[in-house]
C-alpha positions as CSV (number, residue, x, y, z in Angstrom):
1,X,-11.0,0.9,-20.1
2,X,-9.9,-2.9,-20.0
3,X,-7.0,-2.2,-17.6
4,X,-10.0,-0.4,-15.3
5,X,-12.4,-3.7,-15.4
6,X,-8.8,-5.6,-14.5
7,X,-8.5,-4.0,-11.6
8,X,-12.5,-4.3,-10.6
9,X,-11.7,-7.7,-11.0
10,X,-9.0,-7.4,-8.4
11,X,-11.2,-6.2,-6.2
12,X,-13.3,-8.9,-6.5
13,X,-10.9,-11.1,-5.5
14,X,-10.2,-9.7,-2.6
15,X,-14.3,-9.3,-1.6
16,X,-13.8,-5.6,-1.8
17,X,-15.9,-2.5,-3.1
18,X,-14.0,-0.9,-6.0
19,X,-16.2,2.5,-5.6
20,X,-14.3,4.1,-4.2
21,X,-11.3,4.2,-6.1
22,X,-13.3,4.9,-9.0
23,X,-14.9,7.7,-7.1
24,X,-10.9,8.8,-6.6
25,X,-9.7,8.7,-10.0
26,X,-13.0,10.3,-11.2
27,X,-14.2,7.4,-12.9
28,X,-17.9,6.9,-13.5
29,X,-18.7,3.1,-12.5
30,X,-21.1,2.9,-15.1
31,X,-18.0,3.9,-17.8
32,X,-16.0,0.4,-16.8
33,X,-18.4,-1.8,-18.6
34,X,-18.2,0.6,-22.5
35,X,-16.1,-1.1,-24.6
36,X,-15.4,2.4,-26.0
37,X,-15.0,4.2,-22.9
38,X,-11.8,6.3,-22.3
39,X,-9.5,7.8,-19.3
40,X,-6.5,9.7,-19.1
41,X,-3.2,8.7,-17.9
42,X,-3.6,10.9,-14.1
43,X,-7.2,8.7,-13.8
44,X,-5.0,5.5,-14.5
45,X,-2.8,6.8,-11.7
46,X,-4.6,7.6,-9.5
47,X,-6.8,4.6,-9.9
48,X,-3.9,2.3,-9.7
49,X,-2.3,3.9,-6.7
50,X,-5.3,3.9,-4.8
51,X,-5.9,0.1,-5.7
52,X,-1.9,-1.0,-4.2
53,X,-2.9,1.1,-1.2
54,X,-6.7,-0.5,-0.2
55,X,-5.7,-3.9,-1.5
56,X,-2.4,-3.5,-0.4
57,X,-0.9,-6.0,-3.1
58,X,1.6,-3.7,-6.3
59,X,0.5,-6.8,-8.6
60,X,-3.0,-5.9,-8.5
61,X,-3.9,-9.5,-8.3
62,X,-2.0,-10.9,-10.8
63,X,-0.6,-13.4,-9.0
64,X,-1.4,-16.5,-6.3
65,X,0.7,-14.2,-3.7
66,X,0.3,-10.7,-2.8
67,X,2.9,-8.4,-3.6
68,X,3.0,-6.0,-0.2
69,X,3.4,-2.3,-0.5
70,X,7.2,-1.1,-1.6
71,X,8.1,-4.8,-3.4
72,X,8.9,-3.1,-6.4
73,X,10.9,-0.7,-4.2
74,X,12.8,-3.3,-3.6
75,X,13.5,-4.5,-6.5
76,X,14.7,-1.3,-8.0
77,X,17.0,-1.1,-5.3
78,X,18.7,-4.1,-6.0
79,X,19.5,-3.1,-9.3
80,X,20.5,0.1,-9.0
81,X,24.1,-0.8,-7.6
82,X,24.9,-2.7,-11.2
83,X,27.5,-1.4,-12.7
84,X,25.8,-2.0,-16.3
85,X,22.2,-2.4,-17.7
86,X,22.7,-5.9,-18.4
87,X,23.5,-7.1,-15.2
88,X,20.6,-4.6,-13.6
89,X,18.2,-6.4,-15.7
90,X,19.2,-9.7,-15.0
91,X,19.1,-8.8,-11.4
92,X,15.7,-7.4,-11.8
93,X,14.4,-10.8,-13.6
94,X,16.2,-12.7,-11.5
95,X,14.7,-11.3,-8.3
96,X,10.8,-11.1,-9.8
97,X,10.9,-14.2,-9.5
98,X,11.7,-14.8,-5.7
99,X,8.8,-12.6,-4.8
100,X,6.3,-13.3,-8.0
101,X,6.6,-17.0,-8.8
102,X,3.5,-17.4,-11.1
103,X,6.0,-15.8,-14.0
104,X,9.4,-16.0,-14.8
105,X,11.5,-13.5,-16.6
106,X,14.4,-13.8,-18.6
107,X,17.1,-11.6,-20.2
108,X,18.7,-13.3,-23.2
109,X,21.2,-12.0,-26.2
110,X,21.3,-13.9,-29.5
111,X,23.3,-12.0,-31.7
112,X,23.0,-8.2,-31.7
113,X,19.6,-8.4,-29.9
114,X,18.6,-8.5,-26.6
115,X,14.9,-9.9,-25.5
116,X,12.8,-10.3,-22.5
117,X,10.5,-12.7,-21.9
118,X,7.8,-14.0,-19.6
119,X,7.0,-17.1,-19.4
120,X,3.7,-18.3,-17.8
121,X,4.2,-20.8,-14.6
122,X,1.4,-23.3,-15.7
123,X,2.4,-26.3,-14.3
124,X,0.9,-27.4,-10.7
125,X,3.0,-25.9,-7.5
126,X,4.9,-28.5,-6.0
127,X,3.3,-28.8,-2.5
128,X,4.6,-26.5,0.6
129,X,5.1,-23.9,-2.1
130,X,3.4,-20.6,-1.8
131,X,-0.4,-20.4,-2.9
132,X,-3.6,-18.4,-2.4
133,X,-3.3,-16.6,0.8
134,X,0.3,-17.4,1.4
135,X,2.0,-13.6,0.9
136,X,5.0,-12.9,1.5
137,X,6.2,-9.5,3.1
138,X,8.8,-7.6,1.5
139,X,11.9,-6.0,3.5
140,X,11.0,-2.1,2.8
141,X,14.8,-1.2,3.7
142,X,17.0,-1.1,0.8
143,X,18.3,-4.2,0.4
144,X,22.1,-5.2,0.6
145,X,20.9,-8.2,-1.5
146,X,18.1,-8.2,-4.0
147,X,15.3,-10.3,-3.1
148,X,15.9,-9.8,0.6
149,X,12.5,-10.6,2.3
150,X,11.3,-10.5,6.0
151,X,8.2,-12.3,7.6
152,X,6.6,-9.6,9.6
153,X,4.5,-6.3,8.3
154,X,6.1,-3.2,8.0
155,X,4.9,-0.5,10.8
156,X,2.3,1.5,10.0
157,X,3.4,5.0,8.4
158,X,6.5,3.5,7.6
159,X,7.6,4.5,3.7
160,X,7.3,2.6,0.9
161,X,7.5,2.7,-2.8
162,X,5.9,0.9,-5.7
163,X,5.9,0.6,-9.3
164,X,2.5,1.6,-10.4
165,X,1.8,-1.3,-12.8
166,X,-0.3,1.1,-15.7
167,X,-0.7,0.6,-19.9
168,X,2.8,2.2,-21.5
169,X,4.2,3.5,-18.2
170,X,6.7,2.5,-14.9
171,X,5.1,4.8,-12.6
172,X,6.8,4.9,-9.3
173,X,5.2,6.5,-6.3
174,X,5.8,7.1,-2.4
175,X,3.5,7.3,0.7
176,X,2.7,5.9,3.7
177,X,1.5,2.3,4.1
178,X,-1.7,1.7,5.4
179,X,-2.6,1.1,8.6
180,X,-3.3,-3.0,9.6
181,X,-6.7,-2.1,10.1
182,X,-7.1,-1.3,6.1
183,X,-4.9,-4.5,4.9
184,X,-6.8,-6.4,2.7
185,X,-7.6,-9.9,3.9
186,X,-5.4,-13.1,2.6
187,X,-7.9,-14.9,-0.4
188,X,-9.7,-17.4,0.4
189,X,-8.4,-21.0,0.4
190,X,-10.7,-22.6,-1.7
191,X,-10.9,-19.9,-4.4
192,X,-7.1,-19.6,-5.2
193,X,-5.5,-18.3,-8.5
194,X,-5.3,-21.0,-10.7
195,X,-1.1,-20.8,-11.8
196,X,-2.3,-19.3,-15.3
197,X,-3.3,-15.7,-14.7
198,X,-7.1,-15.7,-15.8
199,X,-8.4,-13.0,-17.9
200,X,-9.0,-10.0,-17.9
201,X,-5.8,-9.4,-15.4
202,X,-3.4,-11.7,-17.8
203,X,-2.8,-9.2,-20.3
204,X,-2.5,-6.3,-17.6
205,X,-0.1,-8.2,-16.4
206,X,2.0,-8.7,-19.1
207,X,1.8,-6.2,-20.8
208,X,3.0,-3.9,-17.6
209,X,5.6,-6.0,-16.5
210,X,7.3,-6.1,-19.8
211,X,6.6,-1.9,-20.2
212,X,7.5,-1.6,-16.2
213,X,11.1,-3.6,-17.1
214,X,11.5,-1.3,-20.4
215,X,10.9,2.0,-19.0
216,X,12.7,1.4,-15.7
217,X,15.9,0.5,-18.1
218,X,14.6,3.9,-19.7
219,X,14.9,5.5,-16.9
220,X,18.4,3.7,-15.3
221,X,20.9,4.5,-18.1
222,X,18.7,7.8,-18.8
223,X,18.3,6.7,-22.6
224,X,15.7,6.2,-24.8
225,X,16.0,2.0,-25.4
226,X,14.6,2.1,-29.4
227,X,12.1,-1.5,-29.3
228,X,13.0,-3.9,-32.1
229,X,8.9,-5.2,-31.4
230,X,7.2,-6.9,-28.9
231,X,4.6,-9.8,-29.1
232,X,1.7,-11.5,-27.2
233,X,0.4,-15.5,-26.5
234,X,-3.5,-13.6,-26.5
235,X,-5.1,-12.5,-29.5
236,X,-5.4,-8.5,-30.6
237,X,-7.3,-6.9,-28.2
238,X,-10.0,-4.4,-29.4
239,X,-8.0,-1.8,-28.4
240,X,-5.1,-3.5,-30.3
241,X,-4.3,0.4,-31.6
242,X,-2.8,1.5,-28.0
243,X,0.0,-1.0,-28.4
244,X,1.7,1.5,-31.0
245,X,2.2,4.3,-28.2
246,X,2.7,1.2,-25.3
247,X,5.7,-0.5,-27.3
248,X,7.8,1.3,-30.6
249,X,8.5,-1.0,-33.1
250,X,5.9,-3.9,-34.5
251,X,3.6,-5.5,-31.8
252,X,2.4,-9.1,-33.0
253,X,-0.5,-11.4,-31.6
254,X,-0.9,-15.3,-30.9
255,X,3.0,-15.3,-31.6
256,X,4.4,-17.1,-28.3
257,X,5.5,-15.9,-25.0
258,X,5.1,-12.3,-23.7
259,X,8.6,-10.6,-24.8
260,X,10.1,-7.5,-26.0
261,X,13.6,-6.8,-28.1
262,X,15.9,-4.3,-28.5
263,X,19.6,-3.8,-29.5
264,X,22.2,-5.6,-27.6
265,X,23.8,-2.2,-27.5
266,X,21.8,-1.2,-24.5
267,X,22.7,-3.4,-22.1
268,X,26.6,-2.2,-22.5
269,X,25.4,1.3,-21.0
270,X,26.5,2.1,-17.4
271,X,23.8,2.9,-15.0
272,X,23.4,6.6,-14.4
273,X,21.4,6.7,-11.7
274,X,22.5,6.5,-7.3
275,X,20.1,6.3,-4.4
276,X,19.7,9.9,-4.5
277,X,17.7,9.7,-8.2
278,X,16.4,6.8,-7.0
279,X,14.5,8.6,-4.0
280,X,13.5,11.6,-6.4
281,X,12.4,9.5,-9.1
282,X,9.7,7.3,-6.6
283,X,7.9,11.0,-5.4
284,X,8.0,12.6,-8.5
285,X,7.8,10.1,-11.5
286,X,4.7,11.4,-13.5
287,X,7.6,12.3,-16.3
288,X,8.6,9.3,-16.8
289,X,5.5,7.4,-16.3
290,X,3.6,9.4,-19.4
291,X,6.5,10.4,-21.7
292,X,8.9,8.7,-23.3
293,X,12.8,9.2,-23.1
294,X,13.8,11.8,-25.7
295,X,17.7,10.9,-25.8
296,X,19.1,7.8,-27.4
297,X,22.5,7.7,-26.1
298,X,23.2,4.8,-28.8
299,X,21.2,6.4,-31.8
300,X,24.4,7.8,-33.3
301,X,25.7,4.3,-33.3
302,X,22.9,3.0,-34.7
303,X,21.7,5.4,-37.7
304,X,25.5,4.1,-39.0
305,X,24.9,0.4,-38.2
306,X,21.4,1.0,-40.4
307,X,23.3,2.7,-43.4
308,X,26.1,0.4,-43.7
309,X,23.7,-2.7,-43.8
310,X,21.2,-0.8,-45.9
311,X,22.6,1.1,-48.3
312,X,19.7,1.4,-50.7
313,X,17.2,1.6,-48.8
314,X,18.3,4.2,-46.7
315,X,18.2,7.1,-49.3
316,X,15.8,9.5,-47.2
317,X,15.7,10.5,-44.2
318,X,11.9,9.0,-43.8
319,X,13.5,5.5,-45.0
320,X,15.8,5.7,-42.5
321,X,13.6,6.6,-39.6
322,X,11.0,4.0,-40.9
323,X,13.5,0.8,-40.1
324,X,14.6,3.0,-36.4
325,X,10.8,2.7,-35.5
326,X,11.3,6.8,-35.2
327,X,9.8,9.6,-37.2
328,X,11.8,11.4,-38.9
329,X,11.3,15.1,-36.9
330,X,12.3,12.6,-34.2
331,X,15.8,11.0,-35.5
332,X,17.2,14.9,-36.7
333,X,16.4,16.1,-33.1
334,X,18.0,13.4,-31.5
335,X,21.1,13.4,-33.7
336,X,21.4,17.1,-33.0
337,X,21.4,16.4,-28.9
338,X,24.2,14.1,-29.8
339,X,26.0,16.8,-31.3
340,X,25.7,15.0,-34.7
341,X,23.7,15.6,-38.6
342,X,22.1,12.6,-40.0
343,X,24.1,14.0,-43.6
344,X,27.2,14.3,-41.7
345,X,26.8,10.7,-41.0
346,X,26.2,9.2,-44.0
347,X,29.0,11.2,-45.7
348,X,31.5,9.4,-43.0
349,X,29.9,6.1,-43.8
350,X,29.3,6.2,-47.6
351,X,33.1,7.4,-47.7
352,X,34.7,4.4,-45.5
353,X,32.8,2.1,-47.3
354,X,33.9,3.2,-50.9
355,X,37.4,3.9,-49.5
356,X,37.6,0.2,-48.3
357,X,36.4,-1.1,-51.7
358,X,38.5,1.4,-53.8
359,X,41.8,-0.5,-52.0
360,X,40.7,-3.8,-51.8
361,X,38.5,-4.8,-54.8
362,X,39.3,-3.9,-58.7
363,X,35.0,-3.4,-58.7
364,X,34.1,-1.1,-61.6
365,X,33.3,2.9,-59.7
366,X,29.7,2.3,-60.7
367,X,29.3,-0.9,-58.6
368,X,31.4,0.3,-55.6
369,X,29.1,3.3,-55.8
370,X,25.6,1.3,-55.6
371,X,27.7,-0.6,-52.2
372,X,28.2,2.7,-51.0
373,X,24.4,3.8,-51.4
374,X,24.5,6.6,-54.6
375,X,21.8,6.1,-56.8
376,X,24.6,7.0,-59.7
377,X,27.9,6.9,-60.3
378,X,27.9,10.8,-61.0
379,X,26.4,12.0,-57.5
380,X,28.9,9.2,-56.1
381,X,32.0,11.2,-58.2
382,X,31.1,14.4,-57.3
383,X,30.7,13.5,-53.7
384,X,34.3,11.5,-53.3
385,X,36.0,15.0,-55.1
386,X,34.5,16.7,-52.1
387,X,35.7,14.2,-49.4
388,X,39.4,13.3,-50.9
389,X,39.7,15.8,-53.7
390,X,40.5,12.9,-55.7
391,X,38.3,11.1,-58.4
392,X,37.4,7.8,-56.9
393,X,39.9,6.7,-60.4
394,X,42.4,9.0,-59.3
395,X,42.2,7.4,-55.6
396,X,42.5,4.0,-56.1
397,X,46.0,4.6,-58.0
398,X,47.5,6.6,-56.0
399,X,46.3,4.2,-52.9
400,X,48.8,1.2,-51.6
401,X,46.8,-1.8,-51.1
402,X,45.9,-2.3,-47.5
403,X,48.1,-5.7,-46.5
């Protein structure tokens, strides 16, 4: 229910009556102020579809300008002509920016993982640059280049899509825009956003622009995108527990800018999706906004990254799921749509990395079995007989050294 008082909030902002998107989404206004009140994904929808359309701003009033109806659109258009995640996602943070200046995203790779992060515009706006009542209207035709704006409102009835800002979900959707006569009036002047985003909207807002980003990636290479863990500048909520389904992996508190992490893997993945997807997924995106992808097309990749570094702690299959951030029911279905067994796997593994040491260390078999990730020399035996037919002894004499 905090997300729903957000959005009151937004209303207020804009000196409008909230009732009767409440009375849409079939929410009881007495339920917005229980701490302990719940609603289900469709009233969230429908809520937050109904808000974008009488307010007319996707942002919800995050920001110091409004976002018009089909920005987001926009933005997913520009990015779906990338030839690789990466360079979608850069466009995507890249062009936020032009039309959302009050954050900026960023897409950065240290090492093998990829974050992004959202940093807070705090600092006074320069003056002549965009403030309260200044919005800026978004070019609904796809754009040739992302970020393409136009100063004039869109013609009533004309289409438009948006991503439906909710907890844990993208959630595109399609419809007409609203007629001038229901536009919601700039803010007023001397009641502007400050350039921090005031609670309760500022953890609305980041947490579904960083879930937005991550399940339109989802939903552009058509791949589950495994997180590595998320964190938040606020402290834990009191519904701090929903962050478990929002973002996989660990979710940490007062720990610095807004930002999530995954595998640098990901962003090597070619998009998979055209216009055509595109149009389907905006008028019929409920699958995607309340599920989460199923396929991982880089789990294979990494179950064998995960047992080469941890050989010993990597025994079960639970263990091994544990450090994925998957549950075990989870990582043998997957491995099975990829045409692959998770024992299958660790046989190929176990047996290149003993191979390797059998030909270029003199390590006694017991300790190039512990590398390998037996618990004992015998299981580790028994196993190379069945791989080679050769005793791991036998092996290593008959093998010339690799130069």
């Amino acid at each position: 229910m905090a997300f729903v008082r957000a959005i009151v909030a937004a209303y207020r902002r804009y000196g409008k009556d909230p009732a009767r998107a409440l009375r849409q989404a079939q929410i009881a206004p007495e339920q917005v102020a229980k701490p302990d009140a719940r609603i289900t994904a469709w009233q969230m929808e429908a809520l937050s579809g109904a808000a974008m359309q009488e307010l007319d701003d996707e942002a919800l009033g995050w920001f110091s300008r409004r976002l018009p109806w089909g920005s987001y659109g926009m933005l997913a258009r520009a990015s779906i002509s990338a030839p690789t995640l990466q360079l979608a996602l850069a466009r995507w943070c890249r062009h936020h920016g032009l039309i959302a200046p009050d954050i900026a995203l960023e897409l950065s790779v240290t090492g093998d993982v990829a974050t992004i992060c959202i940093t807070e515009q705090t600092e006074h706006r320069p003056e002549g640059s965009a403030v309260a009542g200044d919005f800026a209207e978004v070019k609904e035709e796809p754009a040739t280049r992302a970020g393409d704006t136009q100063q004039k409102h869109p013609p009533p009835h004309s289409p438009a899509h948006v991503v439906s800002a909710l907890v844990g979900r993208v959630a595109w959707d399609s419809a007409p825009c609203p007629p001038p006569a229901t536009r919601a009036p700039p803010l007023p002047a001397q009641n502007p956003m400050p350039p921090c985003l005031p609670e309760p909207m500022r953890e609305f807002c980041l947490v579904s622009v960083l879930r937005n980003i991550h399940g339109l990636a989802c939903w552009l290479v058509d791949s589950r995108i495994a997180l590595l863990g998320a964190q938040f500048p606020f402290a834990a909520p009191p519904h701090h527990g929903a962050y478990a389904v929002l973002f996989s992996g660990p979710t940490t508190f007062d720990s610095g800018p807004a930002s999530i992490r995954f595998d640098a893997q990901y962003l090597k993945l070619p998009l998979r999706r055209d216009e055509r997807a595109l149009q389907q997924m905006l008028q019929h995106a409920l699958p995607l906004t309340v599920l989460q992808y199923r396929r991982d097309r880089l789990l294979v990749q990494r179950v064998r990254q995960t047992l080469a570094s941890h050989a010993q702690q990597t025994h079960s299959a639970e263990a091994l799921a544990a450090l994925l951030n998957v549950s075990p029911r989870t990582l043998h279905r997957q491995l099975k749509e990829e045409g692959a067994t998770l024992q299958g796997l660790k046989d190929e593994v176990r047996q290149g990395r003993a191979i390797e040491l059998l030909h270029r260390t003199e390590r006694p078999i017991k300790q190039v079995a512990e590398a390998a990730g037996f618990r004992n020399e015998k299981s580790f035996i028994r196993a190379f007989k069945g791989w080679t037919g050769l005793s791991p002894a036998e092996f290593r004499k008959q093998a010339l050294p690799l130069a």
